[in-house]
N, C-alpha and C positions, 0 to 999 in steps of 0.2 A: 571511215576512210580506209580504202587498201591500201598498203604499202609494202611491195615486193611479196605478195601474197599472204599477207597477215593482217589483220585488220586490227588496228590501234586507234582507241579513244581518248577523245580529249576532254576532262571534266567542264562543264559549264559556268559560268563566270558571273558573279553578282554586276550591277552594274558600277558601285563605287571605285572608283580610280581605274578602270575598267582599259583605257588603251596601255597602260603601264602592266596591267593583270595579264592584258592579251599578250606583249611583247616578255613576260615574263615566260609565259607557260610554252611561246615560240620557242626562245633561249632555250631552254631546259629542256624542250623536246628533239634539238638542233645537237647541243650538248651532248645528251645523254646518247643518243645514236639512232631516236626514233625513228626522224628524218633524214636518209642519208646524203652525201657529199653527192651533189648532183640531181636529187629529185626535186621536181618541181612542186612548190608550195601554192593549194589553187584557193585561194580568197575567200569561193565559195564557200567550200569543203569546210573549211577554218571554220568560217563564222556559223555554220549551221554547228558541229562539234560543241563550241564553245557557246550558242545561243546568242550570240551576238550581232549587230548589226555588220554588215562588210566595211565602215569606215575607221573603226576602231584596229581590226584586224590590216588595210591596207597603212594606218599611221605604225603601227608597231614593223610591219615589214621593212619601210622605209628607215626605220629606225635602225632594225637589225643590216641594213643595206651598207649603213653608214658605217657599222661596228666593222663588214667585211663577213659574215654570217651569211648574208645572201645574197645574192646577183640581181638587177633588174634588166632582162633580155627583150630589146624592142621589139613588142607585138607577141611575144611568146609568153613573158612572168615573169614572176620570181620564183627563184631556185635557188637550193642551197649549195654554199660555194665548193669550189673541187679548186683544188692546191696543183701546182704545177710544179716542179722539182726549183725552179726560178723561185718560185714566190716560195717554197719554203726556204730556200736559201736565203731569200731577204729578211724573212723574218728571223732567223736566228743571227744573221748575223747584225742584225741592227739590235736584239738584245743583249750580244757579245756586246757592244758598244758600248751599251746604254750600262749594262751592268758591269762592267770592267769599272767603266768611269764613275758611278757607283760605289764601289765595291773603295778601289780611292779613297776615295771623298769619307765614305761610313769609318772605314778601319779607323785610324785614330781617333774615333768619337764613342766607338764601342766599347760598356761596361759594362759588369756583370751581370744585371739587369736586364742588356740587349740580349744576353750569349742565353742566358734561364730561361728567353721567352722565346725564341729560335729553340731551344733546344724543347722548350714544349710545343711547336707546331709541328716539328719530326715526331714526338710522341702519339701525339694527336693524328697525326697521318696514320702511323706503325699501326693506333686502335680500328681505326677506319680499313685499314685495307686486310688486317687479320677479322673485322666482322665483317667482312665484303660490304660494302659502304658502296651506293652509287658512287661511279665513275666518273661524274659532275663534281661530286662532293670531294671525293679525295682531291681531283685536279683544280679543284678550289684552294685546300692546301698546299699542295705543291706549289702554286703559284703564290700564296700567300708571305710564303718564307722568304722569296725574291724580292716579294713587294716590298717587306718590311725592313730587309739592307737597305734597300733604295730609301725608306721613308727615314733611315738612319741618317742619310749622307745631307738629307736636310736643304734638299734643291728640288723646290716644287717643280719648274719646269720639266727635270733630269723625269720628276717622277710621274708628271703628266705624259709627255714623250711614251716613257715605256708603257702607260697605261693605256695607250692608244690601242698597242699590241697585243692587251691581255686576250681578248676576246677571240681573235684569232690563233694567239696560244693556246689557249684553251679548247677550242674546238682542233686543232693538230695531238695536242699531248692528250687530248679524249681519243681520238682513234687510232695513235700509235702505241698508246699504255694496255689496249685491249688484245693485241698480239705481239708486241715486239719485245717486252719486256722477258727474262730468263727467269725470275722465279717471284712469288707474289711479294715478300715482302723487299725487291730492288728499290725501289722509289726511295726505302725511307733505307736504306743502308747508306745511295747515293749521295743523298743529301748529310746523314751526319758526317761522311767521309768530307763531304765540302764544309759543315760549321767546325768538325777537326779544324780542316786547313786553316780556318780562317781565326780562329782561336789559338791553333799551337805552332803552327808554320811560318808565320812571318805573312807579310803582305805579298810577296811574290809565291811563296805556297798556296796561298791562296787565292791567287788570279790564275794561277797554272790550274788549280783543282776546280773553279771557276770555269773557266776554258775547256777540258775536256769535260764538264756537267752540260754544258748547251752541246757543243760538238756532239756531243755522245746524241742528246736529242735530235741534233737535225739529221744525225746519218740515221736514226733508227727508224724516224719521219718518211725518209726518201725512200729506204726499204721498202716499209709499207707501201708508199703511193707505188712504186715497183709491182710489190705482190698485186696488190689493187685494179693495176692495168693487164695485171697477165690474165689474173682471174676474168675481166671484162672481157680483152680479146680472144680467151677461149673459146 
């Protein structure tokens, strides 16, 4: 398949568990930046790649459709989705929400235990992005750290809710960690300044360093989508 003048393959797919294999190797091609934000995903093209039948490959789109990963455009296809300065505004600020409230809820449930294993998923990060680690992977961790406050605070809905979001985080903080960030290891400084806060500052240090940790995200977000449109309409 070409794409933007390069021609990238997709390995071929056993058939055991095969629509979950399909929407796997989607994600992770969607993710990673194979696919970019706006090309069109052709059905064909997929299932001949992957050796597959077209029906396995059409349930995994509808899937990813659902996640917010891709669009289905009447009579035209699915395409991968493009962010509108709106829709990143929603989504950050509906994680503001979710993790503020969160964030609440976890603090006085937080014990040594919690703070040792947050503080190895920032390590864990720091190795990944000093061995340059796909950018799925790292943005895996990043978001993992979030996860695991919220699975502190101990409110399945709280932590259903934000998980609706991931996916769509995830493909935003994939293509704004790729150029907005100031130097490679920021991600993992960012985030120990926040398990700081939330360790030695109090609960209100910590919702404040909470607060500009997303803020910071969605202005860097918006940049991008900026650069993104200039570059286009040149």
């Amino acid at each position: 398949m070409e794409i933007n003048g390069d021609i990238h393959r997709l390995d071929k797919l056993e058939a055991f568990n095969l629509r979950d294999r399909v929407e796997k190797e989607l994600r992770d091609a969607i993710l990673s930046g194979i696919f970019r934000p706006g090309q069109k995903l052709v059905e064909s093209d997929i299932a001949e790649q992957l050796d597959v039948s077209r029906a396995p490959v059409r349930e995994a789109l509808t899937a990813l459709e659902r996640d917010g990963l891709v669009i289905d455009i009447f009579r035209r296809g699915y395409f991968v989705a493009e962010f509108t300065e709106e829709d990143i505004e929603e989504i950050y600020s509906l994680r503001l929400i979710l993790e503020i409230g969160g964030l609440r809820r976890a603090y006085p449930l937080l014990i040594e235990k919690d703070f040792k294993l947050l503080q190895g998923i920032i390590d864990e990060l720091g190795f990944k992005l000093s061995n340059h680690e796909s950018q799925n992977e790292i943005v895996n961790i990043d978001l993992s750290f979030h996860e695991y406050i919220l699975l502190c605070a101990k409110n399945k809905r709280l932590h259903e809710m934000w998980n609706k979001l991931r996916t769509q985080s995830q493909l935003l903080i994939s293509v704004t960690s790729q150029t907005r960030y100031e130097y490679p290891g920021q991600p993992k400084a960012m985030h120990q300044s926040l398990l700081d806060a939330i360790q030695f500052n109090g609960i209100e240090g910590a919702e404040k360093e909470l607060t500009f940790h997303i803020l910071d995200a969605q202005e860097r977000a918006i940049k991008t989508l900026e650069e993104y449109k200039w570059l286009i309409d040149k």
